[in-house]
C-alpha positions as CSV (number, residue, x, y, z in Angstrom):
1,X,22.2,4.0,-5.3
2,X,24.1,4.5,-2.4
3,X,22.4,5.7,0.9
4,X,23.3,8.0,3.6
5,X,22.3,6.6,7.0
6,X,20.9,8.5,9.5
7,X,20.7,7.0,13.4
8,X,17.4,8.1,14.8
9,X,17.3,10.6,18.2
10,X,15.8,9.5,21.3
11,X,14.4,11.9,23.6
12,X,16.1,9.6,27.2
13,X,13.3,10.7,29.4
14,X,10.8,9.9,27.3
15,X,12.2,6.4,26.9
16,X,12.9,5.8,30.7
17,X,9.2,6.7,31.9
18,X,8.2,4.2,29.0
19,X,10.6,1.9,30.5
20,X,9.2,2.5,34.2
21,X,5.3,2.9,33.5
22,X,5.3,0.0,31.3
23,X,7.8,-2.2,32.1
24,X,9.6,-2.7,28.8
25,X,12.6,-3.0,27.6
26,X,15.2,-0.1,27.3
27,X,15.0,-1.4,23.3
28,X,11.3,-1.0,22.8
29,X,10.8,2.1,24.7
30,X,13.6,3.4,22.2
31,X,12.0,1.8,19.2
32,X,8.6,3.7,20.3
33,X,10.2,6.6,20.7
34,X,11.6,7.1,17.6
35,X,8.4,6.7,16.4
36,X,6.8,9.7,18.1
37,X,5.2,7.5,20.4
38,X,6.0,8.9,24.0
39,X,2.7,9.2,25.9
40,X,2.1,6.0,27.9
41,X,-1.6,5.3,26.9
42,X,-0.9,5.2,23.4
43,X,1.8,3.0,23.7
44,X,0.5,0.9,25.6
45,X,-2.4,0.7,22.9
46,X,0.3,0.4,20.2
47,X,1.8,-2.5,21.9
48,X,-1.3,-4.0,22.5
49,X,-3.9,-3.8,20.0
50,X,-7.4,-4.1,20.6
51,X,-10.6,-4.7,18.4
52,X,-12.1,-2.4,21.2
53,X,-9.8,0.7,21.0
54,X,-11.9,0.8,17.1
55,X,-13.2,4.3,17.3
56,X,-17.3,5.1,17.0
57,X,-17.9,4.7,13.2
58,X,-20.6,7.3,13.8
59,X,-18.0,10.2,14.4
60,X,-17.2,10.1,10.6
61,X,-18.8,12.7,8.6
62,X,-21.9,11.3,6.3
63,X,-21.7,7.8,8.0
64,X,-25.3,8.8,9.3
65,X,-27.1,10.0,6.2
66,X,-24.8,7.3,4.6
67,X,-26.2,4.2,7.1
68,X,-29.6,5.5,6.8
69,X,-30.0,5.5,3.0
70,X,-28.3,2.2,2.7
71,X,-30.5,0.6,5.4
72,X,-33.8,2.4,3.5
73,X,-32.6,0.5,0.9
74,X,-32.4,-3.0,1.8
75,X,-35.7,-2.4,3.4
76,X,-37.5,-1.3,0.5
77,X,-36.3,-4.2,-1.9
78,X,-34.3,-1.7,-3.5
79,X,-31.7,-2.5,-6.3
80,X,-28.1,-1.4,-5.2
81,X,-24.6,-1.3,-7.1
82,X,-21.2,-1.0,-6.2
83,X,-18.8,1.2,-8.1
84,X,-15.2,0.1,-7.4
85,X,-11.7,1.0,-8.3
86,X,-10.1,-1.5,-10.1
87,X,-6.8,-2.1,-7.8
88,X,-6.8,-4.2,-4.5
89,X,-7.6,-1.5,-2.4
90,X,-10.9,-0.8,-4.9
91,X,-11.5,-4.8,-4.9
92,X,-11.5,-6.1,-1.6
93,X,-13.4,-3.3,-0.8
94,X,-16.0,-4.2,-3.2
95,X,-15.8,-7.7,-1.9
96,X,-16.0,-6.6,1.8
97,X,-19.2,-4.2,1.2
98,X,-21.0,-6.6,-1.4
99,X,-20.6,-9.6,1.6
100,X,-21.8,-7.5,4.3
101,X,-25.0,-5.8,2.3
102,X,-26.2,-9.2,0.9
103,X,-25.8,-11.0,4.6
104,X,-28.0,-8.0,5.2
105,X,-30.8,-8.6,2.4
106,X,-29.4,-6.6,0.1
107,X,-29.7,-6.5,-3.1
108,X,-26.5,-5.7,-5.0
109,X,-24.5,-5.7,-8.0
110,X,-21.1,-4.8,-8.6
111,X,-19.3,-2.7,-11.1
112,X,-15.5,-2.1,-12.3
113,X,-14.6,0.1,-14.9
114,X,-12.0,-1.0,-17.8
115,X,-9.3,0.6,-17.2
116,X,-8.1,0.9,-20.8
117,X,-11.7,2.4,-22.2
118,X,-13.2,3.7,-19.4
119,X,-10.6,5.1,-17.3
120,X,-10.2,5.2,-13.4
121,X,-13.7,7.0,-11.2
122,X,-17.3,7.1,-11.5
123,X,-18.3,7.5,-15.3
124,X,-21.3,8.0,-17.2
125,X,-21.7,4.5,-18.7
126,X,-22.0,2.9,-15.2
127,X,-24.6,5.5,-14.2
128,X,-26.7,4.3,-17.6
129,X,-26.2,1.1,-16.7
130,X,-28.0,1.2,-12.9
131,X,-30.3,3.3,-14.9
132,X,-30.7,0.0,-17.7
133,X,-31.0,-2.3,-14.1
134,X,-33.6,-0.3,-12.5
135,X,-30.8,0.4,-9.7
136,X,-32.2,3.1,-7.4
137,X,-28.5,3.6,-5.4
138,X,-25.0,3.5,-6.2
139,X,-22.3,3.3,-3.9
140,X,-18.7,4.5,-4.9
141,X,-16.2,2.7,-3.2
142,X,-12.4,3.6,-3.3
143,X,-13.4,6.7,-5.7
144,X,-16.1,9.6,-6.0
145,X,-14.9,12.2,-3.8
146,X,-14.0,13.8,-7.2
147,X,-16.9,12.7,-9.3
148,X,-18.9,16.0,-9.0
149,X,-20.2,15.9,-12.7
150,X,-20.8,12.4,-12.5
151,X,-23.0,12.5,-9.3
152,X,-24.8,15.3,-11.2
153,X,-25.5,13.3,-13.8
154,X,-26.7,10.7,-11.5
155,X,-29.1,12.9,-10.0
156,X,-30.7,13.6,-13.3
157,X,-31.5,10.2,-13.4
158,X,-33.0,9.8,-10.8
159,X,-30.3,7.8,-9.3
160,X,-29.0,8.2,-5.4
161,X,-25.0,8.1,-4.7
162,X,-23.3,7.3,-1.6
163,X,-19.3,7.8,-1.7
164,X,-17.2,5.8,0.4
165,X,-13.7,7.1,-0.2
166,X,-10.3,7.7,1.7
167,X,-8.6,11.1,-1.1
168,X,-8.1,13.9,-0.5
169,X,-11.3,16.4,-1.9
170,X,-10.7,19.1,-4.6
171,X,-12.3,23.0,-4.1
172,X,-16.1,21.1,-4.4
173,X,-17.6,18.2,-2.5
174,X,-19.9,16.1,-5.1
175,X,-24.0,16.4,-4.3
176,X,-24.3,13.0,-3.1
177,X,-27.0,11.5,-0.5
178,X,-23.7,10.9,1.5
179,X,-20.1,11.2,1.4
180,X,-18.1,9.3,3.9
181,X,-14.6,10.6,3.5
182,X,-12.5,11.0,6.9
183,X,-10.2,13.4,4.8
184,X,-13.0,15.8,3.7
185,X,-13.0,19.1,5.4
186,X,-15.0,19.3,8.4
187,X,-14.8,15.6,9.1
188,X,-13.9,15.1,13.0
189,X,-12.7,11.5,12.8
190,X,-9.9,11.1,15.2
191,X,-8.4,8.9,12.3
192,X,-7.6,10.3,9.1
193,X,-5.3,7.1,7.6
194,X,-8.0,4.1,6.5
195,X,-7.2,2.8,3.4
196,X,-11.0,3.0,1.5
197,X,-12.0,-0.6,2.7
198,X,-10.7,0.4,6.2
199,X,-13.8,3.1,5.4
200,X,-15.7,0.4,4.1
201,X,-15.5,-1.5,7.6
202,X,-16.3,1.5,9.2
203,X,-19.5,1.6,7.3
204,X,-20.3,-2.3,7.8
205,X,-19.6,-1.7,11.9
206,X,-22.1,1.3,11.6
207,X,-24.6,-1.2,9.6
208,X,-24.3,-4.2,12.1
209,X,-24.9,-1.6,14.9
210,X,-27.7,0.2,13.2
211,X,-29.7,-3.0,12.0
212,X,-29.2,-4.6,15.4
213,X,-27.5,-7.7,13.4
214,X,-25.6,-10.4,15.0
215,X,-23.3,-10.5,11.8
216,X,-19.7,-11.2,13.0
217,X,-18.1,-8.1,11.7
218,X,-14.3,-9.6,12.1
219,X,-15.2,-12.1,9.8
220,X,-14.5,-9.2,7.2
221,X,-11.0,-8.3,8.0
222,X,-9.3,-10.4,6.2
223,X,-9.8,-8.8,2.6
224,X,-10.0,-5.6,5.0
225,X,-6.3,-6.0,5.6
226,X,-5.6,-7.7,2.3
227,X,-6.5,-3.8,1.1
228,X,-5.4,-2.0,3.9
229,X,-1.3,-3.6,3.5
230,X,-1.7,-3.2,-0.2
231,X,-2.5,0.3,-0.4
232,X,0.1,1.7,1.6
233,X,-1.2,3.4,4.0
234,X,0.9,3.9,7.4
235,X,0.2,0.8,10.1
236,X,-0.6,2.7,12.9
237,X,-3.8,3.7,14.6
238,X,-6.7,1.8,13.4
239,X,-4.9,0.1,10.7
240,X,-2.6,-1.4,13.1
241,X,-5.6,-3.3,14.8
242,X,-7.1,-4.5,11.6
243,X,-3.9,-5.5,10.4
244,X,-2.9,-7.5,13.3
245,X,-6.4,-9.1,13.2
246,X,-7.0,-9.2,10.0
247,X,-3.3,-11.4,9.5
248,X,-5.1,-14.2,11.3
249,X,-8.1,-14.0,9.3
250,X,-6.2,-14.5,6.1
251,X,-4.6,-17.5,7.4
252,X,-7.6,-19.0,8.5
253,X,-9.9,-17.8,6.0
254,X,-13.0,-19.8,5.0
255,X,-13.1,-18.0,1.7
256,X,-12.8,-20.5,-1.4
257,X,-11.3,-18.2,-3.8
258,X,-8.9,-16.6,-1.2
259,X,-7.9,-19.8,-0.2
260,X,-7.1,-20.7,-3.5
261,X,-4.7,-17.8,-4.1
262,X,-3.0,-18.1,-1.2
263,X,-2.9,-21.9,-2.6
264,X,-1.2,-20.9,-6.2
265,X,1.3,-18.0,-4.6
266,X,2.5,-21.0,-2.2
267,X,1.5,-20.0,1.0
268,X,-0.7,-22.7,1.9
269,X,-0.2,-23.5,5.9
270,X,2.0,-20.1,6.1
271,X,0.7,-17.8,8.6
272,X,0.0,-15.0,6.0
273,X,2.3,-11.7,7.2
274,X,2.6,-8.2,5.4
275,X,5.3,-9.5,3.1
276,X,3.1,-12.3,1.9
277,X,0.3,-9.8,1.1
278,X,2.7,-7.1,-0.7
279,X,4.9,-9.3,-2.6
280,X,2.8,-12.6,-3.4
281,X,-1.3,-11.9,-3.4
282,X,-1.8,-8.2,-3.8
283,X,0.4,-8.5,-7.1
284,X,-2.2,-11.6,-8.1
285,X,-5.2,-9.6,-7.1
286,X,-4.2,-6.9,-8.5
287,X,-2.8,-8.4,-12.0
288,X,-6.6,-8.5,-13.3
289,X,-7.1,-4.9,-13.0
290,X,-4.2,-3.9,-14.5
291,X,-4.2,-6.2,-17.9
292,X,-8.2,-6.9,-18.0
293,X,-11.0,-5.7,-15.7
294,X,-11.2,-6.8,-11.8
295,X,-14.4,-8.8,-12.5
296,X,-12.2,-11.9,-12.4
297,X,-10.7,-11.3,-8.8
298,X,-14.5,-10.6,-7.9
299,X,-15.7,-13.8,-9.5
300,X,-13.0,-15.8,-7.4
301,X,-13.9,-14.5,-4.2
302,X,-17.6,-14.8,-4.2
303,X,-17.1,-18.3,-5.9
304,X,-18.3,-21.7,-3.5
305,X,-17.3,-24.2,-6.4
306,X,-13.2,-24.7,-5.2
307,X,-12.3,-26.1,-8.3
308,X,-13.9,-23.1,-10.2
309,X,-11.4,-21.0,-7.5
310,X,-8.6,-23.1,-8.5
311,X,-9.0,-22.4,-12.3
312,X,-9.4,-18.9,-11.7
313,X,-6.4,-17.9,-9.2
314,X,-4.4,-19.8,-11.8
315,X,-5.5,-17.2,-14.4
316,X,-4.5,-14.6,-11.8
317,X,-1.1,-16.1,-11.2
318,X,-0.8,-16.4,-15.2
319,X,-1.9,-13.0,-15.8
320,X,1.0,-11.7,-12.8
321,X,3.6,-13.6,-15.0
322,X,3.2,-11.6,-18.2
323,X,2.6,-8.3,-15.9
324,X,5.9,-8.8,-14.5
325,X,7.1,-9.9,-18.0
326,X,5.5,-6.3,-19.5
327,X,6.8,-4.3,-16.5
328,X,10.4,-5.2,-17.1
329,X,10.3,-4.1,-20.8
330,X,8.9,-0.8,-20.0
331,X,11.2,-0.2,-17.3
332,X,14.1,-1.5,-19.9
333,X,13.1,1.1,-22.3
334,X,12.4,3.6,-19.8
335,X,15.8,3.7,-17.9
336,X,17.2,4.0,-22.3
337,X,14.7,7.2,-22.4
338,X,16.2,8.8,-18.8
339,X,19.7,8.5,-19.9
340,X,19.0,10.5,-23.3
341,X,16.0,13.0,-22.1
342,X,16.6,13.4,-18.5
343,X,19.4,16.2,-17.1
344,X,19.9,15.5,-13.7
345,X,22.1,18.5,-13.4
346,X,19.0,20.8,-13.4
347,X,15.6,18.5,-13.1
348,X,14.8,17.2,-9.6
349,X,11.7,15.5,-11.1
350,X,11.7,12.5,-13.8
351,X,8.5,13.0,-16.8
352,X,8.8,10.3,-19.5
353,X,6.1,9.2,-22.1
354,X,6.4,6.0,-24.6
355,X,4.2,4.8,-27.4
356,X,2.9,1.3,-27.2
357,X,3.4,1.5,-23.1
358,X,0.6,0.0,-21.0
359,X,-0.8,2.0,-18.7
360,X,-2.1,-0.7,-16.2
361,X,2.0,-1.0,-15.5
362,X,3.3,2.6,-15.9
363,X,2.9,2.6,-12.1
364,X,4.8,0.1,-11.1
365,X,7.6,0.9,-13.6
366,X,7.6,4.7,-12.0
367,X,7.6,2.6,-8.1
368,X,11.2,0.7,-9.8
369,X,12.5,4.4,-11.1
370,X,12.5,5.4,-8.0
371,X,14.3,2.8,-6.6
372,X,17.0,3.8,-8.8
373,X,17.3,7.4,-8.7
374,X,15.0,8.6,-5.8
375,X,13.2,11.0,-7.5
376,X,9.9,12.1,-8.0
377,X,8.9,10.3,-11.5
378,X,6.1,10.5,-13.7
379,X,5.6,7.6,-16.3
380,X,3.5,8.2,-19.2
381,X,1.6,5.6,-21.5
382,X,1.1,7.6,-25.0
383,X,-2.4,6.1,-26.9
384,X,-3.2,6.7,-31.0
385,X,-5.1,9.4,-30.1
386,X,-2.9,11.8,-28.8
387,X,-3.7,11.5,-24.9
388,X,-1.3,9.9,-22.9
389,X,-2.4,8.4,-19.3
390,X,0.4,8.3,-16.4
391,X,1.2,6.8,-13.0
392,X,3.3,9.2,-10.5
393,X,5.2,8.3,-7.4
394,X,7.3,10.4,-5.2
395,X,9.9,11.0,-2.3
396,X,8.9,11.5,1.1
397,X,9.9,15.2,0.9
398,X,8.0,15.6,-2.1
399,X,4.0,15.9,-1.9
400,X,3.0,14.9,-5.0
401,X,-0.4,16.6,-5.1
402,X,0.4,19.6,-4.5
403,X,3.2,19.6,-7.1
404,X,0.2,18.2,-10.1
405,X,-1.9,20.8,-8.6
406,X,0.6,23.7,-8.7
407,X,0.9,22.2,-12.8
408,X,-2.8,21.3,-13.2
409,X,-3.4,23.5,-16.8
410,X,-1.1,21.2,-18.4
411,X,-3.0,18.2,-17.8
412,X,-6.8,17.0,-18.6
413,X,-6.8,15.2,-15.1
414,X,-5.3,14.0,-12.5
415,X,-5.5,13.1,-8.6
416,X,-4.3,11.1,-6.1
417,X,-2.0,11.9,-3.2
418,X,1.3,13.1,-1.4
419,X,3.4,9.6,-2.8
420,X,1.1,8.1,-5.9
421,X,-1.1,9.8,-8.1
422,X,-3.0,9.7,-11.8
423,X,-3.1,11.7,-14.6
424,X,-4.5,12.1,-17.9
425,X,-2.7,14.4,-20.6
426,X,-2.5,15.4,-24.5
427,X,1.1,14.8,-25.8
428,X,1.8,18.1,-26.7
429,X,1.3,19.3,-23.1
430,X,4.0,16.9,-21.8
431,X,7.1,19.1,-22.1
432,X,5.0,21.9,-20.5
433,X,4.3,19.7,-17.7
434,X,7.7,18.3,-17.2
435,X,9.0,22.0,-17.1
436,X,6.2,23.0,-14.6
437,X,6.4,20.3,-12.2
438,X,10.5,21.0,-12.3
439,X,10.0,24.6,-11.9
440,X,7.9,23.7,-8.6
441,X,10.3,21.3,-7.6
442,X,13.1,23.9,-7.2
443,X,11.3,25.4,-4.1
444,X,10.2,22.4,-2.5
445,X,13.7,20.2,-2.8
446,X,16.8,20.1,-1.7
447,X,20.1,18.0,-3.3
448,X,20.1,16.4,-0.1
449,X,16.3,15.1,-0.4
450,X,17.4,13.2,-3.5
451,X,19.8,11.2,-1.7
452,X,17.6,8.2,-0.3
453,X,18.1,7.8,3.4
454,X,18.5,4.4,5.8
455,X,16.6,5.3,9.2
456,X,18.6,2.9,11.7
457,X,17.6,3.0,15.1
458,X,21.3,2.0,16.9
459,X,24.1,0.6,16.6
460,X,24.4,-2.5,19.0
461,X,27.2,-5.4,19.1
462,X,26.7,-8.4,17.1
463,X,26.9,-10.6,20.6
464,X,23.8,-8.6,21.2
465,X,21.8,-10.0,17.9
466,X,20.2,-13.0,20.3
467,X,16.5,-14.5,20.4
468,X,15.9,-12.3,23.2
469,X,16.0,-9.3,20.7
470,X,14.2,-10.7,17.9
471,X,11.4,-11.4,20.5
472,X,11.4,-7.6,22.1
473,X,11.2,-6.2,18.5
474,X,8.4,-8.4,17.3
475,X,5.6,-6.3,20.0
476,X,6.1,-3.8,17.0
477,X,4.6,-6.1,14.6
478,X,3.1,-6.1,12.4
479,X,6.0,-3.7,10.3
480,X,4.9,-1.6,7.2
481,X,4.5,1.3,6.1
482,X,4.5,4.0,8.8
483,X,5.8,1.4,11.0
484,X,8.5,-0.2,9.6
485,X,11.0,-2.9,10.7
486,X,13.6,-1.8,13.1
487,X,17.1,-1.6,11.8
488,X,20.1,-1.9,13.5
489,X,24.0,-1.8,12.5
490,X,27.0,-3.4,13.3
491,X,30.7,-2.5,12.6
492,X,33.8,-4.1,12.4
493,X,32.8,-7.4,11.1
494,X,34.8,-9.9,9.1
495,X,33.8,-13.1,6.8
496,X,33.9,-16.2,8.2
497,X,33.4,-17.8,4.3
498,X,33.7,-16.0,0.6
499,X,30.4,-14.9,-0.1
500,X,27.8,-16.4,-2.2
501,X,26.1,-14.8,-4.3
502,X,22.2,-16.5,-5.4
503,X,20.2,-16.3,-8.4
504,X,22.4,-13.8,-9.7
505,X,21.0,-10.6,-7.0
506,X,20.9,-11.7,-3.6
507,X,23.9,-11.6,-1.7
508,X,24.7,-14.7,1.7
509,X,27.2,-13.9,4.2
510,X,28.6,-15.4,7.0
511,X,30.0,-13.0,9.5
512,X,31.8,-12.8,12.6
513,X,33.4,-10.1,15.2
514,X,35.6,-11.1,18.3
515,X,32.6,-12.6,20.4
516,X,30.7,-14.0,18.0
517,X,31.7,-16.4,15.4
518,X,29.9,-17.6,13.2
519,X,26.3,-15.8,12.2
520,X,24.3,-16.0,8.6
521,X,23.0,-12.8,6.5
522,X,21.5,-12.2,3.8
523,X,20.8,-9.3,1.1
524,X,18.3,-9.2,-1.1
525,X,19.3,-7.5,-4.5
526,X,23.1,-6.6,-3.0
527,X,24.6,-9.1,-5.1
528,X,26.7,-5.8,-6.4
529,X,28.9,-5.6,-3.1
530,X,30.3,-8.8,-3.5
531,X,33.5,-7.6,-4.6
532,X,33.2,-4.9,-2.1
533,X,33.0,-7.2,1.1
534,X,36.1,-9.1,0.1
535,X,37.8,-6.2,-0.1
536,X,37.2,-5.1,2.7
537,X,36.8,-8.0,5.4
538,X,37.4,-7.0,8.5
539,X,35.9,-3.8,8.2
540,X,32.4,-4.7,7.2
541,X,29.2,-2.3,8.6
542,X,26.2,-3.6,7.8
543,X,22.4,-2.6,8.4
544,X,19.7,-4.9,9.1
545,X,16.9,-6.3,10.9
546,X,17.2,-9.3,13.1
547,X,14.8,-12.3,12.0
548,X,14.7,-16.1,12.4
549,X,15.6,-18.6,9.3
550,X,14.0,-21.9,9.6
551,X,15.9,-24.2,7.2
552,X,15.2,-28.3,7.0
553,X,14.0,-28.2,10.6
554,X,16.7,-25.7,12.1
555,X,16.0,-22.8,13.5
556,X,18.9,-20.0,13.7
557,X,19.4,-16.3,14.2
558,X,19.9,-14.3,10.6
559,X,20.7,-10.9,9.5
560,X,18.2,-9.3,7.0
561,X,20.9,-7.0,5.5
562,X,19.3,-3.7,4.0
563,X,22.5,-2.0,3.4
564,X,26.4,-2.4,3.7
565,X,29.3,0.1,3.9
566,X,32.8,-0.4,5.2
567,X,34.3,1.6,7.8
């Protein structure tokens, strides 16, 4: 789909006293600009982050009652379990609270719910379960803020609940012992944008503190950002320090089972970066979860027997082969169902439903959709009893939640937030929700919106593409989402070669202007322009960001192409 570019403004002043308070680079100070950053403290914390500019984990609501039940508990011998979602995000912080609460005496268990019988949340068969196991506390972790008849239920049975969660809260607040949310109202956390095991270390820093232990807290961020990259959340603030920590941890990481995924997804002696997390392990972690239960992933990462960790991260690299394999015949016969049930012409929003789909994927096919049209989408996987269970993912103009909420009597469930949500739904409901959330859609979007748009930060000359640059844009590292890789453009270019075009999608140039002549590019998935760059050499405009290719011992200067049009 083609894109419209849009060259992002830059307030000069704010630039130039960057430039003169900090001594940086006209480039950075522009690059920080454009990302709202313009007072000098916080860029200078941006540029440089520090384990110590972690805010007081006490200033979040409930971590107090929270800390103090938990600590009651692993004094008193008390039997704890951990209720987890079943994704990365729900996993690894399962994994990070489960390590820290045993290296502090606790006793604990942990808990995922199937996702095909039991559904996503806190649900009453786990609550029997503690109840079966003599557990006196349950802690929700990546879930809960929701579960108000649950926690109810809970209570009944005697049976205390601490959430630990990073959604959004509905009209009530369950009756828990504690609920650690930064997003709940009232909650004066100066940072609202954890990911639920960046809540989870907030809770483990309050325990260290509160216990007086000498437990080496940054031992933890490694499945800490593991979750934190994999759930999306915007690398800034806090999440920028865990994640630039955290990246080192991985690579180093003295965990068997971790060690052996990195092993099977071929990343062994890599130093582990965002793209190695979103595109090679947090699909593999994340694989159990969506075709079995996440009791696997947990097994391998509290596993000391290696060859154990072996066997199982095999399984998990196994289990992402057929998931892929699944994923692309749902997202076959769901781009066959848009061209017959889908009128662009008057719905901004896509709502399809199959028979036989599996929900653990729906997701990821909606993610794809997207890719293609840039639309909202909602994906639904129909059961033999009538009730259909979908994955939603939006635009950036579209808030998701608010839309399902605006539509909430056609639906048994759902929740989430402004880009991703869940919902659960009978199937004669469907064309009532489709027409609601379309309806709600009218006021909220604009034909424009639907267009998907390139941010590029400037256009520079390809004689400017030097090491030099490639180092100045690396202080914004580490890139993802909320702070993603700069993009530049340059015009006027001509081949110095006929393309090549590799494995069928991705598309290698060699390019040249009238001071430079010769440097390499490559496109993932733009195989399509081809045609289009012969066509038009000598007129070639293309956006990217600069990077370094390391090939049989060479090192060389290399466009990452996002996007080409010809002037």
């Amino acid at each position: 789909m083609e894109k419209d570019w849009d060259y992002v403004d830059v307030d000069e002043k704010d630039s130039s006293r960057l430039i003169d308070e900090l001594k940086i680079s006209k480039i950075v100070a522009e690059l920080l600009t454009s990302r709202g950053i313009t007072d000098i403290e916080e860029a200078r914390r941006f540029l440089n982050p520090m384990l110590e500019n972690l805010h007081d984990p006490f200033l979040m609501k409930g971590m107090k009652a929270g800390v103090f039940r938990i600590k009651k508990a692993i004094g008193d011998k008390e039997k704890i379990m951990i209720f987890g979602d079943f994704d990365v995000d729900g996993i690894t912080s399962t994994t990070t609270l489960n390590n820290i609460l045993k290296n502090l005496g606790g006793d604990v268990s942990y808990y995922f719910p199937n996702r095909l019988i039991e559904g996503y949340g806190l649900n009453k068969n786990a609550i029997d379960r503690a109840v079966f196991d003599k557990r006196s506390l349950i802690i929700t972790v990546d879930c809960g803020i929701t579960a108000v008849e649950e926690v109810e239920y809970a209570n009944e049975k005697g049976i205390d609940i601490i959430i630990i969660d990073h959604h959004e809260q509905k009209e009530v607040v369950p009756n828990a012992v504690a609920v650690i949310d930064p997003k709940q109202n009232g909650c004066m956390y100066p940072f609202k944008q954890l990911a639920a095991v960046g809540v989870v270390f907030k809770v483990a820093q309050a325990l260290v503190k509160e216990m007086n232990s000498n437990f080496d807290i940054i031992s933890l961020l490694d499945f800490v950002s593991l979750g934190t990259v994999s759930d999306l959340v915007p690398l800034i603030g806090e999440n920028r320090i865990i994640v630039k920590y955290g990246l080192d941890q991985i690579t180093k990481t003295k965990n068997p089972g971790l060690r052996a995924l990195i092993k099977v997804s071929q990343l062994k002696d890599k130093d582990i970066n965002v793209g190695h997390i979103s595109f090679a392990l947090g699909p593999r972690i994340n694989s159990s979860g969506r075709l079995e239960t996440a009791d696997k992933v947990m097994k391998l990462f509290n596993t000391d027997d290696e060859n154990l960790a072996n066997e199982i991260a095999k399984q998990l690299d196994e289990n992402n082969t057929k998931r892929r394999e699944l994923q692309q015949t749902i997202f076959n016969q769901a781009m066959e169902k848009i061209k017959t049930e889908v009128d662009f012409e008057k719905d901004n929003c896509i709502v399809i439903a199959g028979k036989g789909w599996h929900r653990g994927v729906v997701g990821i096919v909606a993610s794809k959709i997207i890719e293609e049209y840039n639309r909202p989408t909602i994906l639904i996987a129909l059961g033999e009893n009538g009730i259909g269970h979908g994955s939603a993912r939006s635009i950036p103009a579209f808030h998701l939640l608010n839309a399902m909420t605006a539509s909430k009597d056609w639906m048994e469930s759902f929740g989430g937030h402004s880009q991703a949500a869940g919902l659960s739904i009978k199937e004669e409901n469907i064309d009532g929700l489709r027409n609601s959330i379309n309806e709600y859609s009218k006021t909220k979007l604009t034909k424009k919106d639907l267009v998907p748009v390139l941010k590029i930060n400037t256009d520079i000359d390809l004689s400017e593409v030097d090491f030099k640059l490639i180092e100045e844009v690396h202080s914004l590292y580490p890139y993802g989402f909320g702070n993603p890789s700069p993009l530049f453009s340059c015009s006027n270019l001509s081949l110095v070669e006929d393309p090549r075009v590799l494995k069928e999608k991705h598309l290698k140039l060699k390019l040249k202007n009238d001071r430079v002549k010769d440097i390499g590019a490559i496109g993932f998935g733009l195989s399509n322009l081809s045609w289009e760059v012969i066509k038009n050499n000598g007129k070639i405009k293309v956006a990217f960001f600069p990077e370094i290719n390391e090939w049989n011992g060479n090192i060389s200067i290399q466009l990452g192409l996002k996007d080409i049009k010809f002037d």
